[in-house]
N, C-alpha and C positions, 0 to 999 in steps of 0.2 A: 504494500500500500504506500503511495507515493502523498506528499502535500496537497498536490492536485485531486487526489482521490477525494479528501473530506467537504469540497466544496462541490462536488458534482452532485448532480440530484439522484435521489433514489429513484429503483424503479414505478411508477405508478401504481399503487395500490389497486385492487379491485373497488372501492370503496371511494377513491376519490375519479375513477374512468366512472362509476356510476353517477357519481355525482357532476361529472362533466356533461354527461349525456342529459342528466335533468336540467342542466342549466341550458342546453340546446332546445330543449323538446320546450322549457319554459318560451325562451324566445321564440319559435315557431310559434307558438298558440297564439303568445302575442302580438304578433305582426299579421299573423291572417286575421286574429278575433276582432285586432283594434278599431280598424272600419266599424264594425256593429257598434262598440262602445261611443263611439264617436257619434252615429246616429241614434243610439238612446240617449247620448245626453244632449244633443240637436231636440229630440220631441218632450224632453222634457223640458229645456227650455219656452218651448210654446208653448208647454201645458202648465207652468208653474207661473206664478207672478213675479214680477220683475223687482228683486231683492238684488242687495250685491251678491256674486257670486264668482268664483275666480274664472281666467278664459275656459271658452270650449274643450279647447283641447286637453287641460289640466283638469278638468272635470271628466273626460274622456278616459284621460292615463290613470284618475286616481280610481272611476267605476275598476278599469280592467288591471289595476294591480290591486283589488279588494278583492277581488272576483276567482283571478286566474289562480292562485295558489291553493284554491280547492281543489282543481283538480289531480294536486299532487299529493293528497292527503290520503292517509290509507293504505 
């Protein structure tokens, strides 16, 4: 074992490759879901009264990261 050895990274766990793969499959959902999120909160906005509320879109990201992490549950 050389100097060089202790700073090279270990092999990839099984455990952190899975947890890589959820971090993909997280963002997949979210980039196809987002659209929808965005037009629920577009009809909510015409169905709600007119309060402050932060932009669309921030309203959009916070429904679908309320939302998305269900589906990894279990």
């Amino acid at each position: 074992m050389t100097a060089l050895d202790l700073f090279r990274e270990p092999a990839q766990s099984s455990r952190r490759r899975g947890s890589l793969r959820h971090s993909r499959e997280y963002k997949v959902i979210y980039v196809t879901t987002f659209p929808l999120f965005l037009v629920a909160a577009a009809m909510g906005r015409l169905s709600a009264s007119a309060t402050k509320r932060p932009s669309l879109l921030n309203e959009a990201r916070e429904l679908a990261s309320a939302t998305i992490p269900m589906a990894f549950m279990g």
